[in-house]
N, C-alpha and C positions, 0 to 999 in steps of 0.2 A: 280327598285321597283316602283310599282305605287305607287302615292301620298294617303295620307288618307285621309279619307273622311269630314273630318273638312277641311283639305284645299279646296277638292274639293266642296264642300255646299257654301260656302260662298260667294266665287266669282259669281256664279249663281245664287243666292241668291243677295246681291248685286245689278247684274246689273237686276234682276227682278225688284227691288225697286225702281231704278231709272227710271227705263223705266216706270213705274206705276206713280211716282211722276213727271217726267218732263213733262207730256202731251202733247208727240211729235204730230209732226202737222201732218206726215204720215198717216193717219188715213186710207190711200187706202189700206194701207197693212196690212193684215190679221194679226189678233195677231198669235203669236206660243209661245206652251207651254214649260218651262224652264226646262231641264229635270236636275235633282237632285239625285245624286248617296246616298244612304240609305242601313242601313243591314237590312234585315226582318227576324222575327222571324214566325212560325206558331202559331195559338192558341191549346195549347193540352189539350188532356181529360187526365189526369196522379193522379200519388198520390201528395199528398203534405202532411207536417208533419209542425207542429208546434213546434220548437224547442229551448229550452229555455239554454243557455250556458251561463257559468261560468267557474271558477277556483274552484280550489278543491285540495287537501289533502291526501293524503293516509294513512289510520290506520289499523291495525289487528283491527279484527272482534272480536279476544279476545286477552287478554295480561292477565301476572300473575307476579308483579314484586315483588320477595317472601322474605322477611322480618323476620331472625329470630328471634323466640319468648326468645332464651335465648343468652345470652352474652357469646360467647367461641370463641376459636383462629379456624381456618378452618384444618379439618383432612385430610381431602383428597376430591378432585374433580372428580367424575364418568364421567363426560360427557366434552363434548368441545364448545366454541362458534359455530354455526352453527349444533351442531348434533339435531336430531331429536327426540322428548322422546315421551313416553306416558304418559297417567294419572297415577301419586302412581309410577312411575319410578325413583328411587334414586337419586338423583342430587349430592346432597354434603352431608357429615357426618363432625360433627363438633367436638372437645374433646369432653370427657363425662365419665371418670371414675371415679369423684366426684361423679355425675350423677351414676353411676352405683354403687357405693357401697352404697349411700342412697337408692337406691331400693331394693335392696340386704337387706340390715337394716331391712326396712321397711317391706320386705316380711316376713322375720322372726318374728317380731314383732306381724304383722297379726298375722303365722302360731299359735303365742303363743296365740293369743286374741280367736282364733279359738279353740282351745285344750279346752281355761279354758269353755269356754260358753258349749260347749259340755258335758265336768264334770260336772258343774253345771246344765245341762239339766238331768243328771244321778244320779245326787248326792243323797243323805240319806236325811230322815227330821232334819232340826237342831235341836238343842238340846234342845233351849227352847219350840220347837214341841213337841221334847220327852215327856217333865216334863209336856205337858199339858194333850195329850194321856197317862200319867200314875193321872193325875189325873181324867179324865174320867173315868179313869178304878175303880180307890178309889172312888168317888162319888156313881159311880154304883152298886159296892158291898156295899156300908151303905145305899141305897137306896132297892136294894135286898134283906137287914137283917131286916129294917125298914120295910118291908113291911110284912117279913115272923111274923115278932112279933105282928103286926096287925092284919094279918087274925087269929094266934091261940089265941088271945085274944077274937076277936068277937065269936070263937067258943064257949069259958069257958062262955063267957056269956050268951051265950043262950043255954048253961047248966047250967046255974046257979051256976057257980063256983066261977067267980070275980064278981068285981063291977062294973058298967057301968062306972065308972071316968077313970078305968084302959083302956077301951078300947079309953076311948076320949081321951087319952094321947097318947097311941100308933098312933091311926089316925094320930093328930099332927105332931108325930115326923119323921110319914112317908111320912107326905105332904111337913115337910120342907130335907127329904132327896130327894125329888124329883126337888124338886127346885135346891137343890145345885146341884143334876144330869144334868137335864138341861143348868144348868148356864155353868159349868165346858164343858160339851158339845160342847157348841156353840162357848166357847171361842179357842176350840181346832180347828172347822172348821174354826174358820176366822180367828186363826195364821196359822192355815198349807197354807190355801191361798194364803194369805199375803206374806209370809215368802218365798214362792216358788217361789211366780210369782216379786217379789223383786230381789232375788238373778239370778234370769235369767232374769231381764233386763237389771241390774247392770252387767252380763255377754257380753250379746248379745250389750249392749252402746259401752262396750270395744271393743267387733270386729269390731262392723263398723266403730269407728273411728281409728283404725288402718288400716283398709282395705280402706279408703279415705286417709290415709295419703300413703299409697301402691299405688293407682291409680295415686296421684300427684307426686309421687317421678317416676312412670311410665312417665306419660305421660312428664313431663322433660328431662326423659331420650329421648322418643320417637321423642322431640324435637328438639336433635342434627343429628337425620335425616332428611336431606332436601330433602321434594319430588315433583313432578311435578302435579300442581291441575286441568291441561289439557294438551289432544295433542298438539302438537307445536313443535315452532323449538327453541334452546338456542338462545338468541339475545344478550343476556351481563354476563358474568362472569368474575367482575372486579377484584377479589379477588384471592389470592394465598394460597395454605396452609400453614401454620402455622402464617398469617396474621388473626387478630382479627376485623373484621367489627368494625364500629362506630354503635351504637345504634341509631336504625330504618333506616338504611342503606340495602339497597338490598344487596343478592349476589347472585342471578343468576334473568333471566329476561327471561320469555317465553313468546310467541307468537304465533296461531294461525293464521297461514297465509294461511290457505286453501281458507279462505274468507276475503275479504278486502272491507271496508268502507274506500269513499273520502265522505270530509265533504267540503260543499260550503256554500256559503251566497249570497241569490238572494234578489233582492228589493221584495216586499210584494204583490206590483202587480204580479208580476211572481209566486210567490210561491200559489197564489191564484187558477192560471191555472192547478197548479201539484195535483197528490193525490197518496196515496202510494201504490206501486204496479206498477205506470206506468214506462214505457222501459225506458233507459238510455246506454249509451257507455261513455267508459270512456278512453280518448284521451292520451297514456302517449310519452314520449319524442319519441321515435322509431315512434309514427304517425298510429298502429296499432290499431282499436277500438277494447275495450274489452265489451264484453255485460256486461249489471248491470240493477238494478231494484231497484228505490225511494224505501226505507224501513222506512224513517222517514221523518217527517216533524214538525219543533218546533211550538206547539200553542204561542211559545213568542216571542220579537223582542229580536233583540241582542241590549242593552242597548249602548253601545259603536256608533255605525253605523244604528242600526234603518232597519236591516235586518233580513232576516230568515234561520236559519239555515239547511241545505236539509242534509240527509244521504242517498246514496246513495250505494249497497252493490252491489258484481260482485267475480263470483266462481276464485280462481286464482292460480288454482292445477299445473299451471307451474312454480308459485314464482314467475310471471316476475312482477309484480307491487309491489311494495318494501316500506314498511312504509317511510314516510318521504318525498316522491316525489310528488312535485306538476306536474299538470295535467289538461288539458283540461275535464269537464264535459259534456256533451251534453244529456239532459233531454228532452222525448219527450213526451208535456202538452196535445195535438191531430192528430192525423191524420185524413185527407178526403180524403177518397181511389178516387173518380172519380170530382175530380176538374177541370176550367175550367184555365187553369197555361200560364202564360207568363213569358218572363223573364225581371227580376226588371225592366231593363234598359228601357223596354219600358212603364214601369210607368211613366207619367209626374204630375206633381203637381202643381198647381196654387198657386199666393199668398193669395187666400184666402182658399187653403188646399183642394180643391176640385182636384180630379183626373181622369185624361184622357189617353189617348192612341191614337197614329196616326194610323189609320185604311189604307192600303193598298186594295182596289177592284182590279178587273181582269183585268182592264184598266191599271194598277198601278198608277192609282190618286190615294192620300193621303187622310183622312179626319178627322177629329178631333172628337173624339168621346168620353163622358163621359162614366165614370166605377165607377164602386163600388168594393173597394181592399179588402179579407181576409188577409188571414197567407199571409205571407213574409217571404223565408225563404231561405239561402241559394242562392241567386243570382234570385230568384224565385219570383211569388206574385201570389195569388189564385186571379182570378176576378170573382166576384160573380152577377157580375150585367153589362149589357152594350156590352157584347162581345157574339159569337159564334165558337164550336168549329171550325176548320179548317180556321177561318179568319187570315187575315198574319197584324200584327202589325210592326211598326217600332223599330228599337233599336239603333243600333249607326246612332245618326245623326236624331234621331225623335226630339231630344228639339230644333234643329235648326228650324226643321220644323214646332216646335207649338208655336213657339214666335210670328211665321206672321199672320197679319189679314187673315180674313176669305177672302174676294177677293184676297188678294194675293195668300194664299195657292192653292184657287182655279185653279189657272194657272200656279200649279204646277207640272211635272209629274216626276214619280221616277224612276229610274232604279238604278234594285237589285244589288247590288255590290258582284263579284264576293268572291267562298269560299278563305277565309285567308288563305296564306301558312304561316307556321314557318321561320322565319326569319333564314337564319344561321350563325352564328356568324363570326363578323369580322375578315377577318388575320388579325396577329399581326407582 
């Protein structure tokens, strides 16, 4: 196997240094340049992605963990852990013939409250209506006699038969049978009113609070049917029949796992980069990316850690991502479809944070050349400044070569080290 190229730099490197610093007296003899074996990368036009990864969570998209509203022992189970339901699909029925004979009661009760309101919508006028319509009726007739006695009075008078007092009298007695006509009248319209619109409210009060007391004893009943408030699949039915749940205790537990949310927490810088909508894959232990797509983004820090919380949502109609599994997230914040890409390795960085790249010309001299780095990403680095496409930079083996002064580099030349086999593993 040939040596690698850390061993091979150094030595040549080395006695480069030496030969520079001892200032041998030779001076006849031509200098020659140290040749230094190096990997070279090309500079390429490609995509790059800006990608922002985490750990992450898997949850159903929806969950329904159903809580019955009334306290009874379990009747029977319709479905099994892992079966599949739909919405308003039977789950569990609980006892309920307490429950059913107070509806039963209760209906009857109505049917009664219903009969009477009806009767009393048909009913006759009551009686003290009666006595009042027969006294209209008597007022009218002494107001009808009262008055016949009056006109044949004014007659005789103006024949000269009676005496004018006789008619002032009759007048009188016709103006107060008028009066009690009217009085007795009026009192007749505003008892039958009354009297009617009384007994049919007092009617119609009785049914509907029987018929509310029917809808409660229903819907109790209704209650010891447990049913599915979404598609999903069973995920928990911890219960047995004829075992009685604990109060607010689940007995069955659904999920909707057509779609699945991982939830992550990225520092505040990152989550600044995201916005929702943008692409995402989501890494699970098999190592297969699933597509997903940022659906949230928390406006608040998670008080604990001083992060943000991402959701993350991905179609999962094969079931293979399974609540409960953690997972690789990988969130992509930008992509730059035509960048000009190296790889990392030939990033170098100075101590005062400023970056370079060993530049490779046609000669294969070396030369140190500043850059300006984008996205990073992936073994990658976008350069945005300093470089051209098709130029060949250094990788393995360029830090060797950017530690030396600039005259030393200068009297450096490289050759490209040949392509890496696969090692094959040792017998044993």
């Amino acid at each position: 196997m040939r040596r690698t190229i850390r061993r091979a730099i150094r030595p040549a490197l080395v006695g480069l240094v030496c030969a520079s610093l001892a200032g041998c007296s030779r001076k006849s003899e031509p200098d020659t340049a140290t040749v230094v074996t190096v990997d070279v990368a090309p500079v390429l036009l490609s995509q790059i992605q800006r990608t922002i990864r985490a750990e992450g969570l898997i949850y159903p998209r929806q969950q329904a963990a159903i809580v019955p509203k009334i306290s009874a022992p379990i009747k029977k189970a319709y479905v099994q852990r892992g079966a599949r339901v739909r919405a308003g699909q039977l789950l569990l029925e609980l006892e309920s013939q307490d429950l059913a004979g107070a509806a039963a009661e209760s209906h009857a009760t109505f049917e009664q409250a219903q009969a009477n309101f009806e009767t009393a919508a048909r009913a006759t006028v009551p009686q003290e209506v009666q006595k009042a319509e027969l006294d209209v009726r008597a007022a009218r007739d002494a107001f009808d006699a009262q008055q016949a006695i009056y006109d044949s009075r004014e007659r005789l008078l103006r024949e000269g038969a009676i005496a004018e007092k006789d008619v002032n009298d009759a007048r009188a007695s016709s103006s107060q049978a008028r009066s009690q006509y009217e009085t007795a009248r009026k009192r007749f319209e505003d008892l039958q009113g009354f009297a009617r619109d009384q007994e049919l409210k007092a009617a119609a009060a009785q049914r509907d609070a029987a018929k509310g007391r029917l809808e409660s004893a229903q819907a109790q009943l209704n209650y010891s049917r447990i049913t599915s408030p979404i598609d999903g699949v069973v995920t928990d039915l911890p219960f047995y029949p004829g075992e009685t749940p604990p109060n607010g205790q689940p007995v069955v537990t659904v999920m909707d796992l057509s779609q699945v949310i991982a939830r992550t927490h990225i520092a505040q810088s990152e989550a600044a980069e995201l916005k929702v909508g943008d692409e995402a894959n989501l890494i699970g232990p098999g190592g297969a990316p699933t597509a997903a797509r940022v659906t949230q983004i928390s406006p608040a820090l998670d008080a604990a850690n001083t992060t943000v919380e991402v959701w993350v949502e991905a179609n999962n109609g094969e079931r293979a991502l399974r609540p409960g599994t953690s997972l690789r997230v990988e969130m992509i914040a930008r992509t730059v479809p035509n960048a000009l890409v190296v790889p990392q390795a030939a990033v170098l960085t100075s101590p005062s944070g400023a970056t370079f790249a060993i530049v490779i010309d046609t000669d294969n001299k070396p030369h140190r050349r500043k850059i300006a780095v984008g996205i990073r990403d992936a073994g990658k680095a976008q350069v945005t400044d300093g470089l051209e496409s098709g130029q060949r930079v250094a990788t393995t083996g360029a830090f060797e070569l950017f530690k030396l002064e600039p005259e030393v580099l200068s009297k450096v030349k490289v050759q490209i080290a040949p392509a890496k086999e696969e090692e094959e593993p040792e017998e044993t």
